[in-house]
N, C-alpha and C positions, 0 to 999 in steps of 0.2 A: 589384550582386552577384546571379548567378542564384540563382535556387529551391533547386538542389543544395547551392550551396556554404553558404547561409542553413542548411540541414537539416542538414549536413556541421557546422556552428559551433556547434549548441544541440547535436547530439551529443555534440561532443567538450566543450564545457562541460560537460554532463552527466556525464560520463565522468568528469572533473577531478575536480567534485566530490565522485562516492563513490569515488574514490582510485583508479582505473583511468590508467594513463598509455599514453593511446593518442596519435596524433603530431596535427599539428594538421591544418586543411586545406591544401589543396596552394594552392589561390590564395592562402592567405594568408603561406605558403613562398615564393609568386614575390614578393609585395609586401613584404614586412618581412626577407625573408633568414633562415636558420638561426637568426639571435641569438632569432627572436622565438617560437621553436617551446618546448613545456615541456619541452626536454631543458636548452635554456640555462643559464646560471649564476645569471641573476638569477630567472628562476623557477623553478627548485629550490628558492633561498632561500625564495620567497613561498609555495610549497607548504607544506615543512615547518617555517615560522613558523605559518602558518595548522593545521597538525598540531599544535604544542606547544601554540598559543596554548587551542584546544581541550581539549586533553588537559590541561594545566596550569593554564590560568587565572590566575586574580591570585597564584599561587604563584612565578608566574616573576617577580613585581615584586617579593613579597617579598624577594626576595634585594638586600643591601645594596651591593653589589661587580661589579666584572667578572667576578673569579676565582669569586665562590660561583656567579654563573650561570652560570660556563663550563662549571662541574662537573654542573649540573641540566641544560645540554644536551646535555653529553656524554652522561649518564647514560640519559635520553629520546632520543637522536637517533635510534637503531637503529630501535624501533617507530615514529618520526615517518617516517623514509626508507619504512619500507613502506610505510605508512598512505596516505603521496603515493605512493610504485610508481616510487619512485627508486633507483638503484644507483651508489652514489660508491665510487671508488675509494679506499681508504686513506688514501693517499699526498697527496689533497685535502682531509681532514677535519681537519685542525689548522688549515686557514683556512679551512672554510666554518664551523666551527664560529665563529672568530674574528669572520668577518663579520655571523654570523646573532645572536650576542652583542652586534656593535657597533647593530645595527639593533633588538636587543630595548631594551637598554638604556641605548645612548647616541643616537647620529647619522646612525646607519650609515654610507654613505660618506664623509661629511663628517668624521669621526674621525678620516681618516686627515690631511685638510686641516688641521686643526685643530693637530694633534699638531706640524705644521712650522710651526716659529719665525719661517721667514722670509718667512711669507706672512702679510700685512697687511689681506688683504681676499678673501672668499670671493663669488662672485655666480651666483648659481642663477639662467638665464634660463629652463631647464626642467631635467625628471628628467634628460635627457643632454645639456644644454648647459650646463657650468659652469668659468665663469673666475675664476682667481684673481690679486692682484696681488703682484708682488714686486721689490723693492728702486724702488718708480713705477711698474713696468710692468705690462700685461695681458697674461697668461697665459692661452692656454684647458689644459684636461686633459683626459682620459681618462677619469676618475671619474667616475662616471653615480648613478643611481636605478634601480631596478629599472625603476618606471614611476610617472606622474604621482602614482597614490594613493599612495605608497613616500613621496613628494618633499611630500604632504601632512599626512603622517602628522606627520616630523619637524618640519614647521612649526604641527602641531598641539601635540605635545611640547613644543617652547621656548616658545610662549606658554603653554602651562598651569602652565610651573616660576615663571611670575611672576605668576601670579591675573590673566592677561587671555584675554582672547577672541578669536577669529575666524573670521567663516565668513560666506554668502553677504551678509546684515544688515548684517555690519560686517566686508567684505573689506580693511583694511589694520591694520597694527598696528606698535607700537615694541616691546620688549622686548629683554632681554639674557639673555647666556649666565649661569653662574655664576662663570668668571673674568672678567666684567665687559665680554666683547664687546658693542658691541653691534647690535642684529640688527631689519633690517626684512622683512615682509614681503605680500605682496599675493595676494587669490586673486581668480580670476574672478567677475563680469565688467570687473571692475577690470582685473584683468591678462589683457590679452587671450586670449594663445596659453597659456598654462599657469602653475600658481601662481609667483610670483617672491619669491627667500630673497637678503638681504643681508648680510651679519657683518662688521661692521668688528672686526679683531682688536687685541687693544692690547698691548706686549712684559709678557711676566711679570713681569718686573722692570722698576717702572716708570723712564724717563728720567731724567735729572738732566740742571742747565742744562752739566755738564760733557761729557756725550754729545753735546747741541748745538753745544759748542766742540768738540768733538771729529770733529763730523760738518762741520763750518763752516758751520751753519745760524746760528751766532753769533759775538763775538769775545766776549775777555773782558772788553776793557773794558766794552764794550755789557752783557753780562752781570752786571758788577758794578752797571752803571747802575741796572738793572730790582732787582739785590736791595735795593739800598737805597730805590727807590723801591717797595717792599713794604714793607719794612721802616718806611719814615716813613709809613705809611700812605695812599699815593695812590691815589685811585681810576683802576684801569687799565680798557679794553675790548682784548680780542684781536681783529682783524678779518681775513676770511682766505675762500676760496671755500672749496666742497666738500674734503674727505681734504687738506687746507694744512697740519695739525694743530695747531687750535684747542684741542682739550682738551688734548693733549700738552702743549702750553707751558702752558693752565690751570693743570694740575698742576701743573708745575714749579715754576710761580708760587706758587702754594698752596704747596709746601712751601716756601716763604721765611719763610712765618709762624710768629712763635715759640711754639714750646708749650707756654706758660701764657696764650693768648688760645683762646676758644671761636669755633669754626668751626663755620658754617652751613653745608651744601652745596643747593640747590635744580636738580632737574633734569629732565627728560622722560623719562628713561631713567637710573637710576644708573650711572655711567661713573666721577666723577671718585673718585680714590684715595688720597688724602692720610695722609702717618704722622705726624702729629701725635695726639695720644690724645685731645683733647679737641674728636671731631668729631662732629656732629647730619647724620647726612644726610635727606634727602626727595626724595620723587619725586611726579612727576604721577600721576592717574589719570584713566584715562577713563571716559565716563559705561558703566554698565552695560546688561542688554540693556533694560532701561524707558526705558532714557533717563537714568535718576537714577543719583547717583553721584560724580558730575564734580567734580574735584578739579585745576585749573588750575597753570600756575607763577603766576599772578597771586594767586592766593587764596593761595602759599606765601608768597610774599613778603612780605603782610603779615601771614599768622601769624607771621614768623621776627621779625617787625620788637616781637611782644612775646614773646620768648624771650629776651632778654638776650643776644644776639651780639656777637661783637668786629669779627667778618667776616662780611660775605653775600657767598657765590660764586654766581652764577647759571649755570648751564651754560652755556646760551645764551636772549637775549632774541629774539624775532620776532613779537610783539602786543603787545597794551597793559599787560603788566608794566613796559614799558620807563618809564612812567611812576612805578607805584609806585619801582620801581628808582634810578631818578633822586632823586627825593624821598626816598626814606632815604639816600642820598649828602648830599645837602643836610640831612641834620636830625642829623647827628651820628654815622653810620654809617658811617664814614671806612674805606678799605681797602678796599671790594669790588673784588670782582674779577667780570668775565663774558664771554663773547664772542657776535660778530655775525657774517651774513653779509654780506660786502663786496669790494668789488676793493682799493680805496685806501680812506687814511684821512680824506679827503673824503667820500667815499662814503659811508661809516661813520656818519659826524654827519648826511646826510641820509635815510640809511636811519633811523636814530634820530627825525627828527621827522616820516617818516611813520609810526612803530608809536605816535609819542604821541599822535597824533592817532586813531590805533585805539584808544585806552582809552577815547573815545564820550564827552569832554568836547571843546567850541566852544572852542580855547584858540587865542590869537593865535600867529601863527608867530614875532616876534619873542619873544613869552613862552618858547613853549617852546626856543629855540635859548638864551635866558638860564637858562635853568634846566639845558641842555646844558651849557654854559662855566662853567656856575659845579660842578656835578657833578662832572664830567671833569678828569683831571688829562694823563693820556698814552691815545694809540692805540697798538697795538702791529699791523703790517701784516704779515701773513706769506703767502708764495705758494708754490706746486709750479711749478719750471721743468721743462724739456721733457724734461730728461735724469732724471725724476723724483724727484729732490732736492729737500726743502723749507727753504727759506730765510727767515729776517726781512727785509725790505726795508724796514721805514720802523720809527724807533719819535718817534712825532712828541707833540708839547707844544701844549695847548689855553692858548691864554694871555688868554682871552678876547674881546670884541666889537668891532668895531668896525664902525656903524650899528647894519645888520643882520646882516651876516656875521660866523661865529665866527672869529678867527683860529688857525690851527694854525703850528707851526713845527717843523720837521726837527732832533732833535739829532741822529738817526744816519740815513744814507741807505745802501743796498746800493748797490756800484758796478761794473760790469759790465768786466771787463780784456778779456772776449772773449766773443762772443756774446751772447744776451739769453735772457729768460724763456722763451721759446720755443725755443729752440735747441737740439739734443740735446747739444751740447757748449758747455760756456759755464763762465766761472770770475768769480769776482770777489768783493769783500770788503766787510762793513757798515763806514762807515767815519763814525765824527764831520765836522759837518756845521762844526764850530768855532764854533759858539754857542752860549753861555752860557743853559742854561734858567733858567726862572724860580722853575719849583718849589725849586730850592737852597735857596732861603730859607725853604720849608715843611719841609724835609726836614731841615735845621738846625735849627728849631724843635720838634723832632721826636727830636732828638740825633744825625743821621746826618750824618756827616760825609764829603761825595765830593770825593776828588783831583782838580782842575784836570786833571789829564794827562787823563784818562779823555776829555773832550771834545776836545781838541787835533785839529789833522786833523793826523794823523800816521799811518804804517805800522805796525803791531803783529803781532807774531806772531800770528795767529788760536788756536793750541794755548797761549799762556803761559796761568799761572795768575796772575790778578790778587788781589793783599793782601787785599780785601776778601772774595773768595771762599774764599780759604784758613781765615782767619778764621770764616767760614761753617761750614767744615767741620768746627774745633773745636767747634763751638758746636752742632752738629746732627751724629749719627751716621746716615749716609746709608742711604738704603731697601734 
């Protein structure tokens, strides 16, 4: 940059700042384009944000609402537009006032994302590259950030609504929204090119296993299978990669349980939402800026384990929880529920005795694979195909050892009529595998009684409504 145009940039900073709106440099006209000059849209906002924010103070937080702020900026806007030595037209101030509202007090741009139902997932790769997904797919948009500090701000926001931190020390964080998204993000040198915001969104009204019949991520038989096997209290794992929707089916799962048992929830993020009334949740913490603080899922789980629980739901396992976890399955804590990340339900059991071996006991591999089989009752396999559909593919039966290897068996397999997982076009149905599981006999013992038909390999309507579900519904008024 020459000499001039260097003289030309402190000027017009200068300028900014005691409220002169003089135009920016010309090289820097050629390099960024109109958008970047302070007559723009987005820095108008950032002037007279920075005008109220002055003039107002923590008076503008006070206000409880959108609407009471709308009114306070409305009220101030007049002397904020001079104050910056801006002139908006009329016919503009019903939504700059709306946007400068969303940025005080909510998300800014992001509010608008937020607001649409049918977006599943927001991804801030900087202030103006953000995609979103919808119905599978990836989306880019339109919606920006004023600029980097605008895109920092908000992600300083959502972590402070949950009592955590972040900044250069400790550039990554988990947290969630207040409807329960939840949201990762990273700032530099972590993230290389500019801070990066994640939201996974989750539907307001959560899921039911009849949404899943109804989407053909399941049948009903299948469906009935899994409530009874809640029901008799077997211990299941969800297994499943990234957005497969692991905690979705959690849920679901969860609400099988009936409501007069207490329910534990254990998680890194509170996500899972269960209507049942008699629900304990906990979350992780991390360690504070000393270092001290630090509040694991491992240390939950054995606090939960003297709480008097009926159920321990784990969010998800991926260290040496997986152990305690296991051992309160084994010691009379029958029913939990949790998920992993995995491909298949193989995978699953060996992802499992590499985290036990993370919990920094010398334990023989045959041990812990016994203490696997004996824990475990079903894996529950669920994938994203290409056409962004997520489906159940396996819901398999641990029936124990044989040597050293666990045995598993298939009662329902996904079967593919056309195309594959991969495929943008593919169709195909979970279909009984015609084997008799074994847990029956637990699940009888247990008082649940499942129809022989349910396993048969036969074609079934994927949309019926199976007896036992129906049943369900009496018995539970849905969320």
């Amino acid at each position: 940059m020459a000499l001039s145009d260097r003289l030309e940039k402190i000027e017009t900073e200068k300028a900014r700042v005691s409220g002169i709106n003089k135009p920016a440099p010309a090289s820097d006209r050629q390099r960024k384009g109109a958008s970047a000059g302070p007559s723009s849209w987005g820095q108008m906002k950032r002037q007279v944000r920075d005008a109220l924010m002055e003039e107002l103070g923590t008076k503008l937080y006070a206000k409880s609402n959108a609407e009471e702020l709308k009114a306070v900026v409305s009220e101030h806007l007049e002397p904020a537009l001079k104050r910056a030595g801006i002139v908006l037209p009329s016919s503009q101030r019903p939504k700059f006032v709306g946007e400068l509202t969303a940025d005080l007090l909510g998300y800014g741009p992001l509010e608008e994302l937020l607001s649409d139902q049918t977006i599943t997932e927001i991804m801030c790769n900087g202030y103006n590259d953000i995609y979103v997904e919808k119905k599978g797919k990836l989306v880019h948009t339109d919606v920006s950030f004023t600029d980097e500090s605008h895109l920092r701000q908000v992600i300083e926001k959502i972590v402070a609504t949950v009592g955590r931190r972040i900044d250069e020390s400790s550039p990554m964080v988990d947290a969630r929204l207040p409807d329960g998204s939840r949201v990762n993000a990273m700032l530099p040198p972590v993230a290389v090119d500019s801070p990066v915001l994640t939201i996974r969104r989750f539907p307001a009204k959560p899921f039911t296993i009849h949404d899943l019949i109804r989407l053909g991520a399941i049948t009903a038989d299948a469906g009935s299978f899994l409530e009874g096997a809640v029901l008799g209290k077997l211990n299941i794992i969800v297994s499943g990669g990234t957005g497969t929707g692991k905690t979705t089916l959690l849920n679901i799962l969860g609400d099988f349980v009936p409501e007069d048992e207490r329910i534990i929830t254990i998680e890194d993020a509170a996500e899972i939402r269960l209507s049942q009334p008699h629900v304990v949740r906990m979350e992780a913490r991390p360690a504070n800026i000393e270092g001290a603080g630090y509040v694991g899922i491992r240390e939950l789980v054995r606090n939960a384990l003297r709480m008097r629980p009926d159920r321990i739901v784990v969010g998800e396992v991926r260290g040496g929880e997986a152990l305690d976890m296991l051992q309160a399955m084994n010691t009379g804590h029958e029913g939990s529920l949790t998920t992993i990340h995995s491909n298949a339900p193989r995978d699953a059991l060996t992802r499992l005795d590499t985290m036990v071996m993370m919990a920094g006991y010398d334990l023989p591999v045959r041990a812990i694979r016994q203490q696997v089989a004996a824990a475990l009752d079903l894996v529950i396999q669920i994938a994203r195909f290409g056409d962004g559909s997520r489906r159940i593919t396996h819901i398999s039966e641990i029936q124990g050892m044989e040597g050293d290897i666990i045995t598993l068996q298939d009662i329902f397999r996904y079967s593919f009529d056309e195309g594959g997982s991969a495929s943008a076009t593919s169709s195909g149905i979970l279909k009984p595998t015609g084997l008799r599981p074994k847990v029956i006999e637990k699940l009888q013992d247990k008082g649940v009684d499942l129809p022989a038909r349910l396993f048969r390999p036969k074609a079934e309507p994927p949309a019926a409504t199976s007896r036992l579900l129906s049943a369900a519904n009496g018995r539970r008024s849905p969320r």
